[in-house]
C-alpha positions in Angstrom: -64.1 -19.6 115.9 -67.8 -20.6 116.4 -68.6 -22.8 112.7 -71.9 -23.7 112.1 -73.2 -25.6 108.8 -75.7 -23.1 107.4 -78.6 -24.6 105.7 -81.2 -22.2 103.8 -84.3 -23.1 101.7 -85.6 -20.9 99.1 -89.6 -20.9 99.5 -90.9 -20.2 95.7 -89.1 -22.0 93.4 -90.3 -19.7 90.5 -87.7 -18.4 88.0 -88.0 -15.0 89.3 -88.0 -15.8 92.5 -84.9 -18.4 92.2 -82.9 -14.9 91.0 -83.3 -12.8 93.6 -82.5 -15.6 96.4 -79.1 -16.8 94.0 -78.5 -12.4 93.9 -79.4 -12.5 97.8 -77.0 -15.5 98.6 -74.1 -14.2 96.2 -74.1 -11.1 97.7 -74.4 -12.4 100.6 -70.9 -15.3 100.0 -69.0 -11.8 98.8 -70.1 -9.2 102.4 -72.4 -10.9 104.6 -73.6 -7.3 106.1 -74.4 -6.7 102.7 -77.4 -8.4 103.3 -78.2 -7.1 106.8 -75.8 -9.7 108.4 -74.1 -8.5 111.2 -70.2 -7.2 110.2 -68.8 -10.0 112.4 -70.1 -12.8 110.3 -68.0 -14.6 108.0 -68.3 -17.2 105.0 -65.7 -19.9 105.2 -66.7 -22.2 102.8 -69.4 -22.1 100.1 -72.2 -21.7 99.2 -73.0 -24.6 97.3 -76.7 -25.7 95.9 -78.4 -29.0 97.1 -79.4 -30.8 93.7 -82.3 -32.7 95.6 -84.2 -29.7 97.0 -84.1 -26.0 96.6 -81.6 -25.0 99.1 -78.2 -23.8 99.8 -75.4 -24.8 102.0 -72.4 -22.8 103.6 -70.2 -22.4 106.7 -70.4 -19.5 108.3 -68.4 -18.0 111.3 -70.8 -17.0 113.8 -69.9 -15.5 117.2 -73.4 -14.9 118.1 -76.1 -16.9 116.2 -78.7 -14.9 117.6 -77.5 -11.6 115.5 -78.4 -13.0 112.8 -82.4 -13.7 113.8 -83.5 -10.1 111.6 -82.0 -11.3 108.4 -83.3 -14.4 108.3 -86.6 -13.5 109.8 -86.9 -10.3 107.4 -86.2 -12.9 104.7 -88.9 -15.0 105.5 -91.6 -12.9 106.3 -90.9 -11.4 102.7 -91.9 -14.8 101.4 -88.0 -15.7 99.8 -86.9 -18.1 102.9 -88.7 -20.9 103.8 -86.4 -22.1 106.5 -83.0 -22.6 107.5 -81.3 -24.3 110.0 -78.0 -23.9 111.9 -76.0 -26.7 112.9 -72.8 -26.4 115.5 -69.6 -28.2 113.8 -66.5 -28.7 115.3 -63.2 -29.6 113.6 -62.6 -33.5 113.5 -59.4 -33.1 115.6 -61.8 -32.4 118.2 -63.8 -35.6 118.1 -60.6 -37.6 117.9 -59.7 -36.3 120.8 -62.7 -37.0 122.7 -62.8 -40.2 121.6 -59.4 -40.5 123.2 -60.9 -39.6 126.1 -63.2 -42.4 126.2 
């Protein structure tokens, strides 16, 4: 299963703004295709809120990243996402055992 640490910012901070991307990102932690995801993508953990900046964190089950492009790019081109960035993870069992293998 292809994990990836799923990082999105929310562009306007304004209160009305704030609700639709929290309704956007709920609805999107219960159905993912709810949102235009692709049916294949899953939520395995989160989302949580960064306290520092106005983002949200997750992670997502991906089997093609590149599905995903329309949502996000629909999302920002309506002004709600600023950015978000993808980041591969593997489970630490896995970096044990390449460091085994050093």
């Amino acid at each position: 299963m292809p994990l990836y640490l799923d990082e999105v910012w929310l562009k306007d901070p304004s209160p009305d703004r704030v609700k639709e991307f929290v309704g956007m990102i709920g609805a999107a932690a219960k159905s993912p295709a709810s949102v235009g995801a692709p049916e294949e993508v899953r939520f395995v953990a989160g989302p949580w809120a960064s306290n520092e900046e106005p983002k949200v964190i997750f992670v997502v089950d991906i089997p093609d990243h590149s599905a995903t492009f329309q949502v996000f790019a629909t999302y920002v081109s309506k002004g709600l996402v600023e950015k978000r960035r993808l980041t591969p993870i593997v489970a630490w069992s896995d970096v044990e055992k390449m460091a085994q293998q050093l």
